[in-house]
C-alpha positions, 0 to 999 in steps of 0.5 A: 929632590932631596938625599935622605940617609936610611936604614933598610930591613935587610942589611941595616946598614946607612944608605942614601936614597933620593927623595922627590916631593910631587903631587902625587906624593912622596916618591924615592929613587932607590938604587936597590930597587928596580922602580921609585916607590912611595915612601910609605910603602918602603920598610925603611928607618929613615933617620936623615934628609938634606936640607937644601939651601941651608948647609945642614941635615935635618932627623927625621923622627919618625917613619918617612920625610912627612914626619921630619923634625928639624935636628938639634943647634949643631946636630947632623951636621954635614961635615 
């Protein structure tokens, strides 16, 4: 289970989400939505997924976790 920080199409504003690898993809748990969806079909910006056991953030730089890139030396972070 990893955080992700996200910017949804409504208010866009940040919100955290809880993101859950299993195999049978890639599922998260919203509190804005009734039921976990699959992370593509949610109309988010994802721009932040903790990265467990390491202390720091990494941006994800495209549509979904799928995609994540780690961030830059320093860059995102925790504070």
């Amino acid at each position: 289970m990893t955080l992700c920080v996200i910017v949804g199409p409504t208010r866009w504003q940040a919100h955290a989400v809880l993101q859950i690898e299993t195999d049978h993809g890639t599922w998260v748990l919203d509190n804005r939505m009734k039921y976990p969806r699959l992370w593509t079909r949610l109309p988010y910006r994802w721009l932040y997924r903790d990265c467990p056991g390491r202390g720091d953030w990494e941006r994800l730089t495209a549509r979904g976790p799928a995609f994540a890139e780690p961030a830059s030396a320093g860059e995102g972070r925790a504070a």
